[in-house]
C-alpha positions as a Markdown table, in Angstrom:
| # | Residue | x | y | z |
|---|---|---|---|---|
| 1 | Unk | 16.9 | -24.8 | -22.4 |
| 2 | Unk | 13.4 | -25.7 | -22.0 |
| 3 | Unk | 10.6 | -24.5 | -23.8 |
| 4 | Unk | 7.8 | -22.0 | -22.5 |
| 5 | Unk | 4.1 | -21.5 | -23.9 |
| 6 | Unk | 4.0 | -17.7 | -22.4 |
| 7 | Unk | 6.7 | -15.7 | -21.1 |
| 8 | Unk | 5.9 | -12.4 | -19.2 |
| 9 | Unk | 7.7 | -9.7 | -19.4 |
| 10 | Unk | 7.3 | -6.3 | -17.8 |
| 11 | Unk | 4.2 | -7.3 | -17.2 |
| 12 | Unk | 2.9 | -8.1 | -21.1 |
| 13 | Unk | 2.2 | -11.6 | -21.1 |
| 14 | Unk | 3.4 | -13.0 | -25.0 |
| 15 | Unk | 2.7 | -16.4 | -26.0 |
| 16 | Unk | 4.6 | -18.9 | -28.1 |
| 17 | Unk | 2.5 | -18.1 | -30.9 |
| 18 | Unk | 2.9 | -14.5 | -30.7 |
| 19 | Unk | -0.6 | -13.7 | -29.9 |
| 20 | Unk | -1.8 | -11.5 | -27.7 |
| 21 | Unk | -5.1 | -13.0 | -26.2 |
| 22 | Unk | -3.8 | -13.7 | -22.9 |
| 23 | Unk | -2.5 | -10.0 | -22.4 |
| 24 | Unk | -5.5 | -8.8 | -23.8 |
| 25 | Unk | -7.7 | -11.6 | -21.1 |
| 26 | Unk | -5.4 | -10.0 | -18.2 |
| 27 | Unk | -5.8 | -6.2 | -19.1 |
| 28 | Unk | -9.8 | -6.5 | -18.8 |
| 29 | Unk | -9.7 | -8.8 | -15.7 |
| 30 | Unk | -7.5 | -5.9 | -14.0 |
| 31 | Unk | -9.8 | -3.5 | -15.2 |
| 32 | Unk | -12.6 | -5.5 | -13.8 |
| 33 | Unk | -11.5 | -5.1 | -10.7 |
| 34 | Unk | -10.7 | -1.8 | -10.9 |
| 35 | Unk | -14.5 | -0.9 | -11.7 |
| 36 | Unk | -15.7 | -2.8 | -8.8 |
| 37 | Unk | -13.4 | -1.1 | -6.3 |
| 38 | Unk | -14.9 | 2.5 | -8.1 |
| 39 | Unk | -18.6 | 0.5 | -7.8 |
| 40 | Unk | -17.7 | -0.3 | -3.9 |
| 41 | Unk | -16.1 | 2.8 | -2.9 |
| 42 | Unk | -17.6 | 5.8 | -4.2 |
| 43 | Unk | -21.3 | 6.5 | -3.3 |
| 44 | Unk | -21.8 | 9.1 | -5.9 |
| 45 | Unk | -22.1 | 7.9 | -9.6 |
| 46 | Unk | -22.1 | 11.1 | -11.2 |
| 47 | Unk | -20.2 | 11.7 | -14.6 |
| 48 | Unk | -17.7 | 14.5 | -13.3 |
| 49 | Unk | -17.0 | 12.0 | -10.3 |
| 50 | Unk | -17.3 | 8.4 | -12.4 |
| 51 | Unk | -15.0 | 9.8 | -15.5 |
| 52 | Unk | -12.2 | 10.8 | -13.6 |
| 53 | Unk | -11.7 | 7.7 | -11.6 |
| 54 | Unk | -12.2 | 5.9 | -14.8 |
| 55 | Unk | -9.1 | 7.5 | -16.9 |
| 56 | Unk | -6.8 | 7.2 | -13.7 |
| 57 | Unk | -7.4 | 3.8 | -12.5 |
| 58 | Unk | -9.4 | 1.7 | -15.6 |
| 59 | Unk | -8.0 | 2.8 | -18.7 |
| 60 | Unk | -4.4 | 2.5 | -17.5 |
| 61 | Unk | -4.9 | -0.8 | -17.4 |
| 62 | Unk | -6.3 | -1.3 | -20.4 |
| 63 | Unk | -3.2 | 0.9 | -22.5 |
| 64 | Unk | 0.1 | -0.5 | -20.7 |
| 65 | Unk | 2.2 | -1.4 | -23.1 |
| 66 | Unk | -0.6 | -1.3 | -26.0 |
| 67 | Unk | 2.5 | -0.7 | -28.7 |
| 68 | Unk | 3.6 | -3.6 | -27.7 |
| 69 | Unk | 0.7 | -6.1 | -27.7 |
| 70 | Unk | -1.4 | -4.4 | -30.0 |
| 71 | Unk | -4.4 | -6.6 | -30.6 |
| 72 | Unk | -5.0 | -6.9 | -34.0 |
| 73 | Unk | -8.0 | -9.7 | -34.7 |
| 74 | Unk | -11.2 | -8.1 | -34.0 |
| 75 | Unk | -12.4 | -10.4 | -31.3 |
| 76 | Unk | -9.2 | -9.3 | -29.1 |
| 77 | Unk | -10.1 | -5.3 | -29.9 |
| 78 | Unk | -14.0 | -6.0 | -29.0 |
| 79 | Unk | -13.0 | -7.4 | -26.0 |
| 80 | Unk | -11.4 | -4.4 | -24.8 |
| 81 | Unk | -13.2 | -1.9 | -26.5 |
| 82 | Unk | -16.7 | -3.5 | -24.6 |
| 83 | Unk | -15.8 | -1.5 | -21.7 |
């Protein structure tokens, strides 16, 4: 059997150490992207049209699995929290 830094699972990335920075690295990258697609696509940048794109295809992103990976050192939760 042969030993593994990160194993993902479900897609929730955990690392040997048990931390959760990598998971928490992928969830704003995916997010990223998400926003640009919304910046790309959509031509009006209202509130009642931004918001609603933004709880159905950002924040998703940014709660799968949040039980499970639940960031808990304050650099991981600013880091998601900045968007």
């Amino acid at each position: 059997m042969q030993k593994v830094k990160e194993e993902k699972d479900v897609e929730v990335t955990v690392s040997a150490d048990m931390k959760c920075e990598r998971q928490c690295i992928e969830a704003v990258k995916k997010a990223n992207k998400m926003l640009g697609l919304i910046k790309r696509n959509f031509r009006d940048k209202s509130k009642e049209t931004v918001m609603p794109l933004y709880k159905s295809l950002v924040r998703p992103h940014l709660e799968y699995c949040c039980q499970v990976w639940s960031p808990y050192l304050r650099k991981y939760i600013n880091l998601i929290e900045c968007f």
